[in-house]
N, C-alpha and C positions, 0 to 999 in steps of 0.2 A: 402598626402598619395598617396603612388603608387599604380597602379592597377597589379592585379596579380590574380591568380588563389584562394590564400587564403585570400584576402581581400573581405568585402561585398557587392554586387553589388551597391547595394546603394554607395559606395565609387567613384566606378570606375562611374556609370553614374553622379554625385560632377564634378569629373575632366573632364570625357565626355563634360561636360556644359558650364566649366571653360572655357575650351577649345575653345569650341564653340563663346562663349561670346568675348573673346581676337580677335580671329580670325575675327568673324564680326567690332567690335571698329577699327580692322587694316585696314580693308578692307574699311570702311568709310573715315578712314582719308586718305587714299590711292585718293579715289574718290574725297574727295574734293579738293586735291591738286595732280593736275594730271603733273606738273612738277617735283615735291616729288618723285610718283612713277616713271615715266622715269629716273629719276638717280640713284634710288636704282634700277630698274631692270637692267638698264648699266651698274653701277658697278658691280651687280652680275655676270654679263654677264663677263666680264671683269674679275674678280677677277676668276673664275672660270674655264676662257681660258684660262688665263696666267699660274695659276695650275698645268691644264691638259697639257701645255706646256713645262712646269721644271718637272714633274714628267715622260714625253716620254722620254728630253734629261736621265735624271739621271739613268733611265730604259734602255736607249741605252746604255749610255756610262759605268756606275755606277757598273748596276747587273747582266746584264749578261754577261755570259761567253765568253771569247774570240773564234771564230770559227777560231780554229788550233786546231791539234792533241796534241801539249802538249805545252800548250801556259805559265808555267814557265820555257823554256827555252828561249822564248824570249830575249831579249836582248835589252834595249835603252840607249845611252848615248851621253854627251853632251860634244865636244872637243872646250877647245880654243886657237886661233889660235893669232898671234900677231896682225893681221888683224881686228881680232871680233870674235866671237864667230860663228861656224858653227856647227850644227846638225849632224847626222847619228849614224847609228849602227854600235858595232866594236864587236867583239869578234872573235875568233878561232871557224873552223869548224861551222860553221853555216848553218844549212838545210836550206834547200829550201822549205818553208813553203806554202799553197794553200792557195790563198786570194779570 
């Protein structure tokens, strides 16, 4: 049972205890096997930076907004050539856009 405002104390100090109870048993096992806990706390470490890593790229690249003034008129396209394929922008009339 969850704890909330209409459940009876008595409930919420059950899970308080629960809680309590798991948490020390982890903490033990944690202690007695102190190679156990260095790899779970590197992996968190790890799992965590690498995260926060693809969530900045995805955030740069992904959601924000292009800084130009009217950045659907952009333009990219991909020309190829008998040589290989080369890169650049083409279109007509193209501003001169602030980077």
């Amino acid at each position: 049972m969850a704890c909330s405002l209409a459940a009876p104390k008595a409930a919420c100090y059950q899970l308080l205890l629960r809680f309590l109870r798991d948490f020390l048993l982890a903490w033990r096992k944690l202690v007695r096997r102190p190679g156990a806990a260095l790899l779970a706390i590197v992996s968190l470490a790890l799992a965590i930076g690498f995260s926060t890593a693809a969530f900045s790229v995805v955030d740069v690249y992904g959601w924000r907004a292009l800084p130009v003034k009217e950045p659907g008129r952009l333009a990219y396209a991909m020309v190829r050539d008998r040589e290989g394929p080369s890169t650049g922008s083409i279109g007509r009339n193209q501003p001169k856009l602030p980077i």
